[in-house]
ZAMARGU-4260 file (C-alpha; in steps of 0.2 Angstrom, whole numbers, plus 5000, padded with zeros to 4 digits):
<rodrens>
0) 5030/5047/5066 | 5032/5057/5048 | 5021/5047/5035 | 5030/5037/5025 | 5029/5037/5002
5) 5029/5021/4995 | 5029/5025/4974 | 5019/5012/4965 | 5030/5001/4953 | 5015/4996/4943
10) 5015/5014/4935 | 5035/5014/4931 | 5042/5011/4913 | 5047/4994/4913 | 5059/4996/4897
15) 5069/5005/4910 | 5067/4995/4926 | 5084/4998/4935 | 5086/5015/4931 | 5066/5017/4937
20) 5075/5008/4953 | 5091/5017/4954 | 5081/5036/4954 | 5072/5028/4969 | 5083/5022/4978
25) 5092/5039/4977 | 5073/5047/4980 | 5066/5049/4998 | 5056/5037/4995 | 5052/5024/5010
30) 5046/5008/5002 | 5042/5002/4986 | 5025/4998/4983 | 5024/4981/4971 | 5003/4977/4966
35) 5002/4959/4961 | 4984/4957/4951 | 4981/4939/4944 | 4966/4944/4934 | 4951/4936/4944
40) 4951/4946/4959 | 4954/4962/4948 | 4954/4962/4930 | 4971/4966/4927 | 4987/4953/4926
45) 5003/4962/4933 | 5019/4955/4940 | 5024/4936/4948 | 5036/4931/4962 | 5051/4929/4949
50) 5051/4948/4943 | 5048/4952/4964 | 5064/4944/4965 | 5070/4953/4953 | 5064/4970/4961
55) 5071/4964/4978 | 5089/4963/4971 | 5087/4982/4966 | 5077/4989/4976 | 5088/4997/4992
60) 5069/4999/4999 | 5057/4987/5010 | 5044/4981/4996 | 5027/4983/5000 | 5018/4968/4991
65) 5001/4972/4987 | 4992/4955/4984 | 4974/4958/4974 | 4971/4939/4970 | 4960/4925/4975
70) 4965/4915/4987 | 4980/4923/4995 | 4984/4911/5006 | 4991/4899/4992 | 5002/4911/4987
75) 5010/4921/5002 | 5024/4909/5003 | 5031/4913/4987 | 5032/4931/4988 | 5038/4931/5005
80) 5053/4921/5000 | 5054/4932/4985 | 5056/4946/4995 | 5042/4955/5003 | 5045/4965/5018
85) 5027/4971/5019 | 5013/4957/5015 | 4997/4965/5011 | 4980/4954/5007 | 4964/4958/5003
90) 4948/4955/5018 | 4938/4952/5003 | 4949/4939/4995 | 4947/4924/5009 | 4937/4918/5024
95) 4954/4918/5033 | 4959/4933/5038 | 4965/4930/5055 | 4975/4914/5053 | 4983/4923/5038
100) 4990/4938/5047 | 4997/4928/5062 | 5004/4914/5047 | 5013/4931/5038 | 5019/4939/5055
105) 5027/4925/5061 | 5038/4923/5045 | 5045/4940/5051 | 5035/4950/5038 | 5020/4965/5043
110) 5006/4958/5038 | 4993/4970/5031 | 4974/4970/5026 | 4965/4980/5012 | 4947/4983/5008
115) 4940/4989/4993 | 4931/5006/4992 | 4915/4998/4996 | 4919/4989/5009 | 4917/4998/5025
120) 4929/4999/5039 | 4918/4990/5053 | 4923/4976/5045 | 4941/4975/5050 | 4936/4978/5070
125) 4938/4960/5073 | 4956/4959/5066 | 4963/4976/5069 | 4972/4973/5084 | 4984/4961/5073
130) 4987/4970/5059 | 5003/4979/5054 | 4994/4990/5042 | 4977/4992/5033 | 4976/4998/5015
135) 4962/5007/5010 | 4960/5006/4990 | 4955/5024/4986 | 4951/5019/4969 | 4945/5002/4961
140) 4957/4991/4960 | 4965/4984/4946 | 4972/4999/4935 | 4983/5014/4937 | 4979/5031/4935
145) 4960/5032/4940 | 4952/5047/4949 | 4954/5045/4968 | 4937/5044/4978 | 4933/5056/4989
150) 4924/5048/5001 | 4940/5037/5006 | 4944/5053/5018 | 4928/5048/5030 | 4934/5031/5031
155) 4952/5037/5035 | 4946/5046/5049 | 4935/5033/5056 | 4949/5021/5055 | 4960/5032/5063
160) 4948/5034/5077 | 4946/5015/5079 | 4966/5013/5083 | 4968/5027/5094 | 4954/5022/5104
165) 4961/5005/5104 | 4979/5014/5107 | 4987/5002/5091 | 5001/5003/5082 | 4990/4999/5064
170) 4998/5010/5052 | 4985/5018/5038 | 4989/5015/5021 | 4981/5023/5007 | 4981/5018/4987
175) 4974/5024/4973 | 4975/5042/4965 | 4985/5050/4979 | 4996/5066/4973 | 4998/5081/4977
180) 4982/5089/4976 | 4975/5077/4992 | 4990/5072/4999 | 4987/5084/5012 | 4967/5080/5016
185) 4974/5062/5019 | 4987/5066/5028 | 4978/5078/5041 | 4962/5064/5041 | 4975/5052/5049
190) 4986/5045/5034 | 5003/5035/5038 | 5007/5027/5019 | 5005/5038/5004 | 5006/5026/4989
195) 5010/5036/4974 | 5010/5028/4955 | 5007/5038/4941 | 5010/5056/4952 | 5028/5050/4954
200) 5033/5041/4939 | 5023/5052/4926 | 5028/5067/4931 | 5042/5077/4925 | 5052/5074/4940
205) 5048/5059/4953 | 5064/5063/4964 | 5055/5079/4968 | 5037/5072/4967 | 5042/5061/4979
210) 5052/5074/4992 | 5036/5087/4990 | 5025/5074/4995 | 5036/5071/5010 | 5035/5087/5014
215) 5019/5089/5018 | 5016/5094/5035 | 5005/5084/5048 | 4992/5093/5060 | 4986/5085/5076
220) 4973/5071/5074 | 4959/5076/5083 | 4946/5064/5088
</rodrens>
């Protein structure tokens, strides 16, 4: 499978939010990535389930809903009938992991796990055979437009490792200072999700951001 580009909406211009929505859904974009940030688990405030509504109504793409709050279990009914195609919690966030990703799957939505950068991947062995996808946060979260951390491409490839050996269908995520200049280091270490923010909508021209990060070719993964 070709790795997928999912532009983060948290670094768009929200005083033009439909035409932000109109270039990507004409954009090669696969999904839309939505980060919802409550100010206790990160310290940032960002969107609720209203304006997810909103973005579901424009967006011609699957959104990919990013929970980094407290307590996700309280709120993934709400943004699941707002519209979330991809439900992502953080491992760091609750005691209930498990029950959460089975509660979310059998809504008929891909459940997904992240982990902050300091939290290693060993953590996840218990629950990687029922997970959709696993974010890892390449930066920490809360804000837009920080410098990636480098050491995110050893945890890539120990991940990656982990579901071949286990021969899942996990798909790897990465978010957090992704662009061009390691798109490709990701990729090759065993990417599948590129999310892109301010690499896509700061730039001169996302539509062709968002093509020449798809364009990037994959080498095989070698264990």
């Amino acid at each position: 499978m070709s790795h997928l580009v999912a532009p983060s909406i948290l670094a768009a211009d929200f005083g033009r939010l439909n035409e932000e929505f109109d270039m990507l859904n004409s954009s090669r974009a696969d999904w839309v990535h939505v980060d919802i940030m409550d100010g206790v688990f990160v310290p940032n405030i960002s969107f609720g389930q209203m304006l997810v509504q909103q973005m579901k109504s424009q967006s011609k793409l699957p959104l990919d809903i990013h929970l980094m709050i407290v307590e996700p279990e309280k709120y993934v009914d709400a943004f699941i009938e707002a519209g979330a195609d991809v439900l992502t919690f953080h491992l760091e966030a609750t005691n209930h992991a498990h029950r959460l990703i089975s509660y979310i799957q059998a809504k008929g939505v891909k459940a997904g796990v992240a982990i902050n950068p300091q939290t290693p991947v060993d953590q996840l062995d218990n629950i990687l055979e029922g997970l959709d996808l696993v974010c890892l946060m390449s930066v920490n979260p809360g804000f837009g437009g920080q410098k990636f951390i480098y050491r995110t491409l050893h945890k890539v490839n120990k991940l990656k490792t982990k579901i071949i050996e286990r021969n899942l269908d996990t798909l790897i995520e990465i978010d957090g200072g992704v662009g061009l200049q390691n798109a490709e280091s990701l990729i090759n270490a065993g990417a599948d999700v590129l999310v892109a923010g301010s690499s896509v909508f700061k730039s001169d021209n996302p539509v062709q951001s968002i093509e020449r990060l798809h364009s990037i070719s994959k080498k095989n993964f070698d264990l």
